[in-house]
N, C-alpha and C positions, 0 to 999 in steps of 0.2 A: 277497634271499638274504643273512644275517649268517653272517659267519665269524666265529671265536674265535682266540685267540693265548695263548699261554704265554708271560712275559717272568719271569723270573728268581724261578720260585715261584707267580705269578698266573697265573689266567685273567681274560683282560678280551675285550670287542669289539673287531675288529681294527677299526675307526676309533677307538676309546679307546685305544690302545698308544703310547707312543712310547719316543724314548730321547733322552737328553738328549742337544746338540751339539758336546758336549767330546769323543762318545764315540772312539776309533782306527778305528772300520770306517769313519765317516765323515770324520773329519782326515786319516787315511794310507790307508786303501786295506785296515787291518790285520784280515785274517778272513777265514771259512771257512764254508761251510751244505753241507747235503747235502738232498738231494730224496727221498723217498718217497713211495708210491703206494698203494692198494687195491684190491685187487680180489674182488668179492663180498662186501663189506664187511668187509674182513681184510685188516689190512698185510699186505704183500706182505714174504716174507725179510727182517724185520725185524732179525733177527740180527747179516745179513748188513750190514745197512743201518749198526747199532749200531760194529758191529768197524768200518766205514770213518770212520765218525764221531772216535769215540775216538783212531783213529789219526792221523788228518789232524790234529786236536789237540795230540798230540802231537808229531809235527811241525814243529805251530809255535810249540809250547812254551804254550801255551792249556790251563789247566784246565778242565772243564766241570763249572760250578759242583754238579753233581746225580752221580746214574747211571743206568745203564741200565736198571731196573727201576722206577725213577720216571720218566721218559722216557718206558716207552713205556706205562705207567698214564696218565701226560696223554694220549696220543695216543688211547688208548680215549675219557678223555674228550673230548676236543677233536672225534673222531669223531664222536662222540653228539651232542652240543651242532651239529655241521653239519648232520645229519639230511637229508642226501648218500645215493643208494646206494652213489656212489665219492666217495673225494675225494683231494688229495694233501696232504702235509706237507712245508713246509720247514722246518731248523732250520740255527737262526745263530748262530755265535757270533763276537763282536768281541774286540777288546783291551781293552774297557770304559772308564771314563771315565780322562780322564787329564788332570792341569793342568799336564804339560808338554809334551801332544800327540807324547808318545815312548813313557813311560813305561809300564808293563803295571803296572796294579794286581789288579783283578776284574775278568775278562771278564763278559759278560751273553749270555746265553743265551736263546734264541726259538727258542719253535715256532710255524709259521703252517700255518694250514690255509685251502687252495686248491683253488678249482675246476681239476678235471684241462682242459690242452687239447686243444681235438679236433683229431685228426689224419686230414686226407680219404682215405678210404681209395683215394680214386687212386694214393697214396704208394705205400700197401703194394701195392697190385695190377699198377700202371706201373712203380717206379722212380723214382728223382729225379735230378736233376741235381747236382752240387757243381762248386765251384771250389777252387784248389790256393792254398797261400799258404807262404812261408817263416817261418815263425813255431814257436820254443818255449815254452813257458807254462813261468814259473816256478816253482818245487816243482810240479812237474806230477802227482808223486803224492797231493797233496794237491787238493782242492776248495775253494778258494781262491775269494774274492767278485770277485776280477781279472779281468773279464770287459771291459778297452780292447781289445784285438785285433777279437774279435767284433763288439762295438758300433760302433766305427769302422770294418768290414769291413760294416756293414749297408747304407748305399746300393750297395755294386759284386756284393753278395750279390744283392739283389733288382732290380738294372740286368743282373744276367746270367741273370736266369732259372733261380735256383741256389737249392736249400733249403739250403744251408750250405758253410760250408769244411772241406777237408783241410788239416791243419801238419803239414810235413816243415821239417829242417833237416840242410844237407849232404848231402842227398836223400835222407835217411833217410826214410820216413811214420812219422808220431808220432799222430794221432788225430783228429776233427774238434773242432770247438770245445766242443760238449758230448757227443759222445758216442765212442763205439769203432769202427774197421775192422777189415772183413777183405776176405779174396778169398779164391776159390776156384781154383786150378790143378788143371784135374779131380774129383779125389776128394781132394784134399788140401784142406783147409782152414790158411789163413795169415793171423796175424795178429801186428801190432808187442804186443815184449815189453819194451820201454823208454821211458821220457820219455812213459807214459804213466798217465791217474788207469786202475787197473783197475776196470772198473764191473761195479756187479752182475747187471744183464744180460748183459757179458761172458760171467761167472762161469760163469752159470748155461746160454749157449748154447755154453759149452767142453765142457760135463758131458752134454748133451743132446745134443752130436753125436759123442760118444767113441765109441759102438756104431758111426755108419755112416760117418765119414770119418777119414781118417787127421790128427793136429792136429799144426802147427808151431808156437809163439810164438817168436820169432824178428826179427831187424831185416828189416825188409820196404823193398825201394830205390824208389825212383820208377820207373827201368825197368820195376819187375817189376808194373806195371799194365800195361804193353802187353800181354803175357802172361797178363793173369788173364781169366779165364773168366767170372766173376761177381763182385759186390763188394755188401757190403751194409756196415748200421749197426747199432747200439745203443745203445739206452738204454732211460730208466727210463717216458719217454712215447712213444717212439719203436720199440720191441719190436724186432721185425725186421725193418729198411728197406734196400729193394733200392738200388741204386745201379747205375744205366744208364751215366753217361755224367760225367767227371773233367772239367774245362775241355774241350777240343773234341775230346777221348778218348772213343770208345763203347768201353762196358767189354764185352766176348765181343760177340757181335748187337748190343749195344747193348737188348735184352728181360731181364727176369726170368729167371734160368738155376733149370731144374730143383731143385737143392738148396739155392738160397737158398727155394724153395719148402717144401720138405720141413722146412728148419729153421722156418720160418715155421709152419707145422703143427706140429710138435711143440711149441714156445711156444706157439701157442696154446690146443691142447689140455690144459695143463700149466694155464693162467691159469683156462680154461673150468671146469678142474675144480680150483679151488686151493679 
């Protein structure tokens, strides 16, 4: 199976890509990507995908050498050229090369296209487990390539029998490492509205449960898990993932609660027929 990649204007084979070792993503840490997906062979809210892009860019003061109507013209092609039913795209951009390893001259710009991972549908049907961790992610509205926390969180992740962590700070809950929370109290749906990236599946499961539950965004405390009824995730590989059970917290039953079910069905029926 050949992928293909966009680097600043070309398409080449993504084992032919590279970037030279001067460049700031690699010397400091300096950059930003965003993740997109397909489904039915059709980006998925690319729109949506584009405005987070741009913006986290801007944020960190990073031009993106193109626009958005060439962006996502590569992305058709990059598509075609995978000849994938689905596939996903990452795009990156760094601080580009720099010969004083500070310096921001020309960021560089990649789009890679990726095989989607599969996610056992045990997940969505059981629940998962997470762990809790003290931790805020810097510009956290931004999608930042900073991903020490997580990767240094990966043995006690998978020593605890946890698909990921939750970050609160001052017991606030902020988000897990790549994706979004909520909970359920009843019919109320709750979810943290600070110190966090807003993802587009958020977005999109705000608008899709307006009709049947009443929505909070709001600072959500650590407390207020003993209390929640239900708790799930999101993301862009992740859709709608229940959330059983916090550190040694069963979240309601510790089962799938009816309306993370119900949201779960209307995403999918929404993707089914995108």
């Amino acid at each position: 199976m050949s992928f293909y990649c966009y680097i600043n204007g070309q398409l080449l084979l993504a084992e032919q890509a590279s970037l030279k070792i001067n460049d700031l993503g690699l010397l400091r840490g300096f950059g930003l990507f965003d993740y997109m997906r397909t489904y039915n062979g059709k980006p998925f809210m690319p729109q949506w995908y584009m405005e987070r892009l741009f913006n986290s860019a801007q944020a960190m003061d990073l031009e993106i050498p193109t626009n958005e109507t060439e962006i996502l013209y590569y992305v058709e092609e990059l598509f075609n050229l995978a000849k994938q039913p689905d596939c996903a795209f990452r795009f990156l951009l760094t601080g580009g090369y720099s010969m004083d390893s500070m310096t921001v001259r020309q960021p560089n710009f990649v789009i890679m296209t990726e095989p989607l991972p599969v996610q056992p549908q045990e997940r969505f049907d059981r629940g998962v487990k997470i762990i809790s961790t003290e931790h805020l992610r810097e510009l956290p509205e931004v999608k930042s390539t900073n991903y020490i926390k997580p990767i240094l969180m990966a043995k006690q992740i998978k020593a605890s029998n946890a698909y990921d962590v939750l970050y609160y700070k001052n017991n606030e809950i902020s988000e897990l490492s790549r994706s979004n929370f909520f909970i359920f109290k009843g019919d109320t749906l709750i979810t943290p509205d600070k110190n966090i990236l807003k993802g587009i599946t958020r977005r999109l499961i705000l608008e899709l449960a307006k009709p049947y539950f009443k929505i909070e965004e709001r600072t959500v405390s650590l407390a207020e898990l003993k209390q929640a009824d239900e708790a799930f995730t999101t993301g862009t590989t992740k859709k709608v993932m229940p959330i059983v059970q916090i550190d040694d917290l069963l979240i309601g039953n510790g089962e799938v609660g009816k309306r993370t079910r119900h949201l779960q069905n209307l995403f999918n029926h929404l993707i089914d027929n995108y």
